[in-house]
C-alpha positions, 0 to 999 in steps of 0.5 A: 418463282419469286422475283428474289431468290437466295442462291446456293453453292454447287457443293453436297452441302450447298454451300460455297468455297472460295473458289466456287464462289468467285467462279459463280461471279465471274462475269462470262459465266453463262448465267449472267447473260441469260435475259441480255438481248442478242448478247449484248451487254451484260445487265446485271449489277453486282453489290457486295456487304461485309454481313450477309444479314445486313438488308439492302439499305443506303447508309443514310436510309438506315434505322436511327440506331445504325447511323454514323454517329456524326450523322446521327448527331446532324440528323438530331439537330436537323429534325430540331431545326425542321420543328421550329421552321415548319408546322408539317401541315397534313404530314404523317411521322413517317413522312416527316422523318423521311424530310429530316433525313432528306435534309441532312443528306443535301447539308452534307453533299453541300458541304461536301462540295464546299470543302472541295472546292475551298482545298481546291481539290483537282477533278476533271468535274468543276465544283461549286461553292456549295452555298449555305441553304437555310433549313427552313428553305430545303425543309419547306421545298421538300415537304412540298414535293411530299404534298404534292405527291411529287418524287423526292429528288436528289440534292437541290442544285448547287448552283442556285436554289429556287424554292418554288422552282428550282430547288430540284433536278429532274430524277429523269436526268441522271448525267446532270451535275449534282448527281456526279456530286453526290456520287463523289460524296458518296465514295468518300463516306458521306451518307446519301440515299444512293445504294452503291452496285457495280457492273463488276461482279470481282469488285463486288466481291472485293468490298464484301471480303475487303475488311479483314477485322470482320468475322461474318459471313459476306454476301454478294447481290445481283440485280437485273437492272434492265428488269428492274427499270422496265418493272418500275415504268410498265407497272402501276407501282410508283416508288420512283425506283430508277438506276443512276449511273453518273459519268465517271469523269473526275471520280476515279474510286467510280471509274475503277469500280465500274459503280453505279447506284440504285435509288427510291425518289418515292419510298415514303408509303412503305417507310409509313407502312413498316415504319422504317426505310424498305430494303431494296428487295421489301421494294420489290415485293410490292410488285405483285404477279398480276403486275409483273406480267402485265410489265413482262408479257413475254416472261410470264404466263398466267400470271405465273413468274417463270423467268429467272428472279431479277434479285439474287443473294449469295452468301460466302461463309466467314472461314472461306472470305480469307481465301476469297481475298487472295484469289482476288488478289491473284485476279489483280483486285484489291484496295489499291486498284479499286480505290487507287490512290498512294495511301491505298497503294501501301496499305495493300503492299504491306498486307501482301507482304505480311501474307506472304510472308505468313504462308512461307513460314 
């Protein structure tokens, strides 16, 4: 069995409805806790999208042509920026464009922090200043985490930048402060490296069917996230693969959606390979069987895979997503609990009242 795996509805043709397809993600059912120890927590998280053919790729991970056009426009400047001020000794194109990205991303959470604290934004997470880095400074401590084969680490610490260093966290220590900022940028539309996923699976399900103005078809993933993270450490595979899960504490949009982020400190030998940032599931297809049973003695057999996949897709198509957000709705789910603030408190009233309002007439 594949270590991925498109799921299918329960109906003749296989595909879902909306009613069998919220049934499948409800949390409780059976499937769900098949691999929990004990019946312990559920280890499975959730990711929703809009387009059920978009690949598993963080925003600022994406092919160029796909950016945000502020960022692509920051990512330009960057990569002009990054010429001047570093000779790229011994680094490939693929690495190269990697650092460009890396660099645009800590700019913009800097930035991001700054703002913040200059409109003195209330959170219970104490902000920084958010000091300006020199380009050439975070160019030149992330080309060297490159050289040394070291993984690429989140945005350099707020708090003092040290080239030599400090300029990094450790990846291992996923409550430290500048992972809670970049998880605050993040869901306020600043492009990172982090993949959002929720322990919710109706949350997921919200923001796959949430945007009304697109007709596509929607697709829900969940990931096995205790196999994921055992799969990465007990394997001779290195991609720096790990899950974040950042405090909540003063991130109110992370809290209600129960979030938590998937991320690849180290993706540099695929993205030089196919010469684009790998899906999430083109990460996991570097593990071979040989390696997943040495990680997974207890799920395999003869080097076979016989456990269920750790990654699976299920796709909803686009007449039943208009269904799917009112039995949502119905399930207490909408913008206004997952993102709640007042504005969203009235965009969502309005919309129920416009619906209720068209099945009664």
């Amino acid at each position: 069995m594949s270590i991925f795996e498109i799921v299918t509805g329960p109906t003749v043709s296989d595909d879902f409805t909306a009613k069998s397809f919220l049934e499948y993600f409800r949390k409780s059912s059976q499937h769900w806790w098949e691999t929990s120890s004990a019946n312990e927590d559920c280890i499975w998280v959730f990711r929703g999208q809009s387009n059920a053919a978009w690949p598993l790729i963080p925003v600022a991970a994406r092919q160029y042509h796909q950016l945000p056009e502020t960022f692509k426009a920051i990512v330009d400047l960057c990569a002009e920026e990054a010429q001047k001020a570093y000779e790229w000794p011994e680094l490939s194109l693929a690495q190269q464009q990697m650092i460009v990205r890396r660099t645009a991303e800590t700019l913009c959470v800097h930035r991001f922090e700054k703002v913040a604290f200059e409109v003195n934004f209330r959170s219970e997470m104490t902000l920084g200043k958010g000091a300006r880095y020199p380009i050439a400074d975070i160019v030149s401590a992330f080309a060297k985490r490159v050289e040394a084969r070291q993984p690429l680490e989140r945005a350099m610490d707020p708090l003092g930048f040290e080239p030599e260093e400090n300029a990094y966290r450790s990846a291992g220590r996923l409550g430290c402060r500048n992972y809670e900022i970049t998880a605050l940028a993040q869901h306020h539309r600043v492009p990172t490296f982090f993949l959002d996923w929720s322990e919710d699976p109706l949350a997921s399900l919200f923001f796959a069917s949430s945007d009304s103005t697109v007709q596509e078809d929607i697709a829900v993933w969940a990931l096995d996230a205790g196999a994921f993270e055992d799969l990465q450490l007990m394997s001779s595979v290195c991609l720096g693969l790990t899950i974040v899960r950042p405090t909540p504490s003063g991130n109110e949009f992370l809290a209600a959606q129960s979030g938590l982020f998937s991320y690849c400190a180290r993706p540099e030998e695929i993205w030089e390979e196919q010469g684009s940032y790998p899906a999430l599931d083109e990460h996991l297809n570097c593990f071979k069987k040989e390696q997943i049973s040495e990680a997974f003695p207890d799920r395999s057999k003869e080097g076979v895979w016989i456990a269920e996949p750790i990654l699976r897709k299920a796709v909803l198509r686009r007449e039943h997503v208009s269904e799917l957000r009112t039995l949502l709705y119905r399930e207490g789910i909408s913008l206004a609990h997952m993102m709640p603030t007042l504005d969203n408190v009235s965009v969502t009233s309005m919309d129920r009242v416009l619906s209720n309002l068209r099945s009664d007439s």
